[in-house]
C-alpha positions in Angstrom: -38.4 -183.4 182.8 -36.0 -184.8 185.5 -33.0 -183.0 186.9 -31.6 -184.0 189.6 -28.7 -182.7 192.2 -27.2 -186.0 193.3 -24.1 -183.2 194.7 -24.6 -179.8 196.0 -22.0 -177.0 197.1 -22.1 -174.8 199.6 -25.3 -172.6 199.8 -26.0 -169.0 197.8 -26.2 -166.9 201.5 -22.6 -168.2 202.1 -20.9 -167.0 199.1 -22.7 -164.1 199.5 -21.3 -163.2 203.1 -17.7 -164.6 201.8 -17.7 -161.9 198.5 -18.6 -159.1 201.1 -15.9 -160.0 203.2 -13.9 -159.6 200.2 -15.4 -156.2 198.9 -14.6 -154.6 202.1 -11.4 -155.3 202.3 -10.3 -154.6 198.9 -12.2 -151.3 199.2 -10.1 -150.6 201.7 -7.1 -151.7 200.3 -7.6 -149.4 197.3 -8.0 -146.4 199.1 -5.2 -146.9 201.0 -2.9 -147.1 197.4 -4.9 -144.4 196.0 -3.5 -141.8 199.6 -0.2 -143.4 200.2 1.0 -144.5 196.9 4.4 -146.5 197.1 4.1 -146.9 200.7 1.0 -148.6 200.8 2.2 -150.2 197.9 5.7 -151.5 199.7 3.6 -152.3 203.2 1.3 -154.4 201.3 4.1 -156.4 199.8 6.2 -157.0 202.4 2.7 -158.2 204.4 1.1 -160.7 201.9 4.8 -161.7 200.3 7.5 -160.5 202.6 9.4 -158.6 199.9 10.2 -154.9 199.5 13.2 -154.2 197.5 14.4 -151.0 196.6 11.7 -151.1 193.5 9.5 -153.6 192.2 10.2 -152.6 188.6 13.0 -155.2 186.8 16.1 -154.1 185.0 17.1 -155.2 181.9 19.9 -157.0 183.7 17.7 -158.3 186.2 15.6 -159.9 183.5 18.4 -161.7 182.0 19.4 -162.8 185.2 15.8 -164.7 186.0 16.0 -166.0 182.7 19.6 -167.4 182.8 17.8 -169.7 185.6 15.2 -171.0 183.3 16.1 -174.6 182.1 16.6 -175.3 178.2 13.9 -177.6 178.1 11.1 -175.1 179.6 12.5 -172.1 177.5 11.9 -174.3 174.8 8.5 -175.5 176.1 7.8 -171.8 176.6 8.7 -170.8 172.9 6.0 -173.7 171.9 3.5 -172.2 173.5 3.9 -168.8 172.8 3.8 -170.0 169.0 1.0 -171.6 169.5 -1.1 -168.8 170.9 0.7 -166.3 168.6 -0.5 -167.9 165.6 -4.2 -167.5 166.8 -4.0 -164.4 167.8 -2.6 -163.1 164.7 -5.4 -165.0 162.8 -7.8 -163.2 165.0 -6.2 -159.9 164.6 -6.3 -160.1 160.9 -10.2 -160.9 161.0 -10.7 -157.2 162.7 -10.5 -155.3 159.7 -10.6 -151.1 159.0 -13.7 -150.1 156.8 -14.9 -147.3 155.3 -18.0 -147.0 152.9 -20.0 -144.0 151.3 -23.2 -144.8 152.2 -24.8 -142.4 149.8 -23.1 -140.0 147.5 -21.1 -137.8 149.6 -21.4 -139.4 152.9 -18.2 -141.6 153.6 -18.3 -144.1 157.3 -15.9 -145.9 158.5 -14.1 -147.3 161.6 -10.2 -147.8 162.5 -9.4 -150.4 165.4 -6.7 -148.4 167.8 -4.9 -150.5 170.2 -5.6 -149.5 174.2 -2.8 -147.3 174.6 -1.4 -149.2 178.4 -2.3 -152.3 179.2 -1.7 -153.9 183.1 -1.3 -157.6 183.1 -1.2 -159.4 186.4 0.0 -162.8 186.2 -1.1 -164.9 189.7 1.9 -166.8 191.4 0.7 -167.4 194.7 0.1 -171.0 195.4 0.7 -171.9 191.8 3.4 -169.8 189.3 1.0 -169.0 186.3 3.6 -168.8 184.0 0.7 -169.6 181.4 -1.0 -166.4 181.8 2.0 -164.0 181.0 1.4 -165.5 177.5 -2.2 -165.2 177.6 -2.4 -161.5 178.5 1.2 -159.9 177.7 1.8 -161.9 174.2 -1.8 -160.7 172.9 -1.9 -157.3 173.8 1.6 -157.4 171.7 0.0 -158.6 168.9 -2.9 -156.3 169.0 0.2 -153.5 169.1 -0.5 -152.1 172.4 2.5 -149.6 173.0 3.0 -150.0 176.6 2.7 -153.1 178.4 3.3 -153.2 182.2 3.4 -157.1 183.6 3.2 -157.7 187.1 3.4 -161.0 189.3 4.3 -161.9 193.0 7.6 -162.9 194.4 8.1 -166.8 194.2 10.2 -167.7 197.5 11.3 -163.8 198.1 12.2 -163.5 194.2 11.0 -162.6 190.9 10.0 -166.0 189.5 12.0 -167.4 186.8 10.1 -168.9 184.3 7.3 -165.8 185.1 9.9 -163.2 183.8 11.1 -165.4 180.7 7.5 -165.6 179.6 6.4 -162.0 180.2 9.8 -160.6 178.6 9.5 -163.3 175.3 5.4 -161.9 175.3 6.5 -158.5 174.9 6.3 -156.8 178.1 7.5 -153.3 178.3 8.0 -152.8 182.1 8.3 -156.4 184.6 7.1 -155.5 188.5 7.3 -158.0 190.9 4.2 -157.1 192.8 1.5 -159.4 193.6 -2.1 -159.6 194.6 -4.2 -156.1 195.1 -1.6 -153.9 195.4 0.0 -154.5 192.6 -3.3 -154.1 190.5 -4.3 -151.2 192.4 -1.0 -149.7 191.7 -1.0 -150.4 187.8 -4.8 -148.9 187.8 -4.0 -146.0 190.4 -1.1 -145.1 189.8 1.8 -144.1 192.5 4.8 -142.3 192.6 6.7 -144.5 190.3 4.2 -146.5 188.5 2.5 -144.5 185.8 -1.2 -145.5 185.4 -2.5 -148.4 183.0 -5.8 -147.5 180.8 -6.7 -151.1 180.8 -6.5 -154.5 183.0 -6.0 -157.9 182.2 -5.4 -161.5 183.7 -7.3 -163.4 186.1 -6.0 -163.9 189.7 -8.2 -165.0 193.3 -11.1 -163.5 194.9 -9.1 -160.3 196.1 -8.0 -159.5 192.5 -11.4 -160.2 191.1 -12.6 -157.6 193.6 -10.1 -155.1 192.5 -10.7 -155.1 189.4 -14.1 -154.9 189.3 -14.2 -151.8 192.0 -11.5 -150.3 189.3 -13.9 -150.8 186.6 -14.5 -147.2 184.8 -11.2 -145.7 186.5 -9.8 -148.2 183.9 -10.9 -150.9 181.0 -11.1 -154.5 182.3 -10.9 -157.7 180.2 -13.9 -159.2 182.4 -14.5 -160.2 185.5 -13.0 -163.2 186.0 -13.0 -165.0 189.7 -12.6 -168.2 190.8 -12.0 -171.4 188.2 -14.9 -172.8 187.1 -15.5 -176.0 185.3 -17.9 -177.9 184.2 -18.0 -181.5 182.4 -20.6 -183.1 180.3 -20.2 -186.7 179.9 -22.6 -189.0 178.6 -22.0 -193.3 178.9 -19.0 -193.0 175.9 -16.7 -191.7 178.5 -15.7 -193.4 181.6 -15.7 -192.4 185.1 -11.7 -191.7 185.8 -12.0 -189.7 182.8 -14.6 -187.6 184.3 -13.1 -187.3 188.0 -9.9 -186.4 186.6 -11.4 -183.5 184.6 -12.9 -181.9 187.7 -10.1 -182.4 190.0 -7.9 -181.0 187.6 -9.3 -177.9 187.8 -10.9 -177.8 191.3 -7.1 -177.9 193.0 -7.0 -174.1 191.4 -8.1 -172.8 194.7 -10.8 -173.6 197.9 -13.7 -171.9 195.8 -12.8 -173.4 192.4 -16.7 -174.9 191.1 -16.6 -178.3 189.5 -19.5 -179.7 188.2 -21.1 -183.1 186.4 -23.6 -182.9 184.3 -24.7 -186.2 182.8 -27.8 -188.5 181.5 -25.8 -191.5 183.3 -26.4 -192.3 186.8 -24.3 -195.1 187.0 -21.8 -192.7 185.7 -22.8 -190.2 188.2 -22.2 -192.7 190.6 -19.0 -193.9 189.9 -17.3 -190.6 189.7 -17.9 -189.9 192.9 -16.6 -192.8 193.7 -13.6 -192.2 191.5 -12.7 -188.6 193.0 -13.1 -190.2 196.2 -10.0 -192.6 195.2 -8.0 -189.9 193.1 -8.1 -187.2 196.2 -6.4 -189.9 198.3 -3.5 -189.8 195.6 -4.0 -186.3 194.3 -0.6 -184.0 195.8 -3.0 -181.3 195.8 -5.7 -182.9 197.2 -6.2 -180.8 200.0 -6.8 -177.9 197.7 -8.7 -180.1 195.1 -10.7 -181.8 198.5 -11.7 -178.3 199.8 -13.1 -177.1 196.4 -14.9 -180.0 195.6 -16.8 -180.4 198.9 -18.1 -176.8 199.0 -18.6 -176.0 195.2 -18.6 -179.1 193.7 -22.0 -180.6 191.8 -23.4 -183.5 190.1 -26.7 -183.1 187.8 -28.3 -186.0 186.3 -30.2 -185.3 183.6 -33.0 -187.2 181.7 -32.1 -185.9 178.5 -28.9 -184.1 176.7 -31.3 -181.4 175.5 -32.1 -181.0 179.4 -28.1 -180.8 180.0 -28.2 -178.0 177.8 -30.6 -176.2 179.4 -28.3 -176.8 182.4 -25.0 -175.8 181.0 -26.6 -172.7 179.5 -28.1 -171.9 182.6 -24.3 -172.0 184.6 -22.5 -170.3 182.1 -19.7 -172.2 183.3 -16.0 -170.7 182.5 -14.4 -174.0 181.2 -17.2 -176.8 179.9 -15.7 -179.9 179.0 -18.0 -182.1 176.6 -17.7 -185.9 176.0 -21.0 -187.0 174.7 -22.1 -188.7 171.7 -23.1 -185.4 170.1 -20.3 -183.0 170.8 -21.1 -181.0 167.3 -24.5 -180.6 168.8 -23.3 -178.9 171.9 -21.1 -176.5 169.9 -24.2 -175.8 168.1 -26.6 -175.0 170.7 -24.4 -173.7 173.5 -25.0 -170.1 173.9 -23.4 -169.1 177.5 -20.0 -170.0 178.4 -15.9 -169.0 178.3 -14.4 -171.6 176.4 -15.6 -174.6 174.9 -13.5 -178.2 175.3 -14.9 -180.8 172.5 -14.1 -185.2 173.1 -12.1 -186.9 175.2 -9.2 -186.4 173.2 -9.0 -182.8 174.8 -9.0 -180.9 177.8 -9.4 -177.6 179.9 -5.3 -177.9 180.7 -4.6 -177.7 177.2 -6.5 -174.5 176.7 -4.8 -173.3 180.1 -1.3 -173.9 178.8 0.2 -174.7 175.1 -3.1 -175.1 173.1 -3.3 -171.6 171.6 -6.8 -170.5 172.9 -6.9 -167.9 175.9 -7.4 -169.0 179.2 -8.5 -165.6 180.6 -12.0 -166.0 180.4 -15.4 -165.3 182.0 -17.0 -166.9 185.5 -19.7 -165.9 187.5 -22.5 -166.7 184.7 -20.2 -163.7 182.8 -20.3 -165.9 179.6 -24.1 -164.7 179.1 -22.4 -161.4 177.3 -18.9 -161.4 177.0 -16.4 -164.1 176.3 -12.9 -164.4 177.3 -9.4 -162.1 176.3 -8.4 -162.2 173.0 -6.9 -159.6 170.7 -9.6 -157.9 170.3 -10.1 -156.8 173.7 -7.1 -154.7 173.5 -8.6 -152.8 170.3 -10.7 -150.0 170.5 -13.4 -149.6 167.7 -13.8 -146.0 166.9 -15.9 -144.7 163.8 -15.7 -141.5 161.8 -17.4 -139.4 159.3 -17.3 -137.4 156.8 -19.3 -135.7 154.2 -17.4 -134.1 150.8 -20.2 -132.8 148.7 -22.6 -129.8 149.7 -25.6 -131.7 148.4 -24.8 -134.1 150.9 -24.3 -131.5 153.5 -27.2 -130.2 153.1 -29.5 -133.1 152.7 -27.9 -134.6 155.7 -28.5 -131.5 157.4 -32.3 -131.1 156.5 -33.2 -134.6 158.1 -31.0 -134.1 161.2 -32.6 -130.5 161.9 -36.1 -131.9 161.7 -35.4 -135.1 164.1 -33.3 -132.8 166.5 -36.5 -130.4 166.6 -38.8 -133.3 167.3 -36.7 -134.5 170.3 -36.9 -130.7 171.2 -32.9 -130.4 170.7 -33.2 -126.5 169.1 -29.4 -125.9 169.3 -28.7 -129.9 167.9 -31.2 -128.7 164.9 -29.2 -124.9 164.5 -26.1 -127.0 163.7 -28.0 -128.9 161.1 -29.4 -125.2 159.6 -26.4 -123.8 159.3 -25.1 -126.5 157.0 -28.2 -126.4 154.9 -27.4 -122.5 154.9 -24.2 -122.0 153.9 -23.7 -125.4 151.6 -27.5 -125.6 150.0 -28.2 -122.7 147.9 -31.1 -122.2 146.0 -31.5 -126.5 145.6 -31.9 -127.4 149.6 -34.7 -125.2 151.2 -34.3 -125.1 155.4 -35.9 -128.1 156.8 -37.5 -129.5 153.5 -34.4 -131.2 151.7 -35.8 -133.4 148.8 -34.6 -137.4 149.1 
């Protein structure tokens, strides 16, 4: 068994010291929101995105207004996309179903799926307008039926962007803030003087939000922890090296920490795309993004065998894995850890960032080992009930429970059990020696 790092990123000990640089300052950050409320709020904002209006939160006419700037042609290409990922959300939302069973004559189970009651989606805009993700968060947690939905995103240029506003008020958004970065998901999880608290936080966003959201954790729900882009592409000789570059420099010009990696059995394909991003990032208009990312985080792995790139695609747990092999069934098979999978040539990770209908909030950070990404159901809560309608039942029920509370040494667990047998048993159920 042969794997071997033709391309490695920058060292473990580095990231480390760059996520604690991160950690401390978001810490910070929230404490300060969590004192000072819209202050800190306002200072933040007019620091990272020099914009403090009289509030953040959007009127109705306000909306309209943004929107009357949006083009035909992207309201239309906005409506497509929203379809798109409507129709599998509601196909989703239709496979979580209510149940409820008697398990044995008078003994009834069940479970009702409740929508999260707020929901915060933060919708990035910094270097790139993510008009995409107001659709990915907003749209689904309206069609899971959340009641409130808060969506927030930076200023564009000093101003509420367009096309950001159109897509989170066509999603369903309740309230619109234009608020960016930590403060404005420390504000939606916190709370302030004029932001009511969220139970629940959604939509991916750079290191800093990552960060907050994870320190937020347990104050509120999260969808996951989603940092940085990741991608990863697995290419065997049917594909072609352009094919390949173009796969990993589409995603690595996300940010300067974005990971990119190849994994292939081909060297010569190895080889030449390397060569290949070498000529694209010379042609690239966000190559120095794209350059940045792939020097420090970017890999290629060649492989001996495609079972081996398995192992190794398993292993990252890569957000995004792209495969173009010769067995692409095979991978959708076998592949256990990852966020989304992206099958032939004929496709790609853009698609399932933008129109396809998939969500493109999804796990990084090897997070795919035991969650995958947003969908509807991560804005429905599963909560079970019973109840038991027979006094046979009662009292049955209560004979076992009062004899395994007593051997876990629970007396006052087991008296609740003995007074059902009591009251509902009569002369059939004796205390503690029910018959099956």
């Amino acid at each position: 068994m042969t794997i071997t790092h033709i391309k490695r990123g920058k060292p473990e000990s580095e990231r480390a010291e760059d996520d604690a640089r991160v950690r401390a300052i978001v810490e910070q950050t929230l404490s300060d929101i969590e004192q000072r409320g819209d202050a800190a709020v306002r200072e933040l904002s007019a620091k990272f995105d020099s914009y403090a209006p009289p509030s953040f939160l959007l009127t109705p006419s306000e909306i309209e207004a943004a929107m009357q700037k949006v083009s035909a042609r992207d309201m239309a290409d906005i409506r497509f996309a929203q379809t798109q990922i409507r129709r599998f959300a509601e196909a989703q939302r239709a496979s979580m179903t209510d149940i409820e069973v008697e398990t044995m004559p008078g003994v009834i189970l069940g479970h009702r799926n409740i929508p999260v009651q707020s929901v915060g989606c933060y919708v990035p805009g910094g270097k790139f307008p993510m008009v995409a993700s107001a659709h990915m968060s907003v749209l689904t947690a309206s069609v899971a039926g959340v009641p409130r939905i808060v969506a927030s995103a930076p200023p564009v240029k000093g101003a509420p962007h367009p096309a950001i506003v159109a897509a989170m008020h066509m999603g369903g958004a309740h309230e619109i803030y234009v608020l960016g970065g930590m403060q404005a998901v420390g504000a939606m999880a916190i709370g302030t003087q004029t932001i009511k608290p969220v139970d629940m936080l959604v939509g991916p966003g750079n290191a800093f939000v990552a960060e907050a959201k994870r320190q937020l954790f347990g104050r509120v729900g999260i969808d996951l922890f989603a940092g940085p882009t990741e991608t990863m592409v697995i290419a065997d000789d049917t594909v072609d090296a352009e094919l390949c570059a173009t796969d990993l420099l589409g995603q690595a010009e996300h940010g300067y920490n974005s990971p990119a990696v190849l994994v292939t059995v081909s060297r010569k394909l190895a080889d030449a795309t390397l060569a290949e991003i070498d000529r694209l990032l010379q042609i690239l208009p966000t190559a120095e993004t794209a350059r940045a990312s792939w020097r420090d985080y970017g890999e290629v792995i060649v492989c001996d065998t495609h079972e081996e790139m398995l192992d190794v695609a398993n292993d990252y747990a890569s957000e995004h894995v792209q495969v173009m092999t010769d067995r692409d069934d095979w991978f959708l098979e076998n592949m256990q850890s990852y966020g989304a999978l992206f099958l032939g040539p004929r496709t790609n990770v853009a698609n399932g960032d933008k129109v396809i209908g998939t969500n493109h909030t999804l796990p990084t950070r090897k997070a795919g080992r035991y969650t995958g990404g947003l969908w509807v159901g991560k804005f429905l809560k599963t909560h079970s009930y019973q109840k038991i309608t027979t006094d046979a039942a009662a009292a049955l029920i209560g004979a076992y429970g009062s004899r395994l509370c007593l051997l876990e040494g629970f007396v006052g667990h087991a008296e609740q059990c003995n007074i059902r047998v009591r009251r509902y048993g009569g002369r059939n159920v004796a205390y503690g020696t029910a018959a099956e």
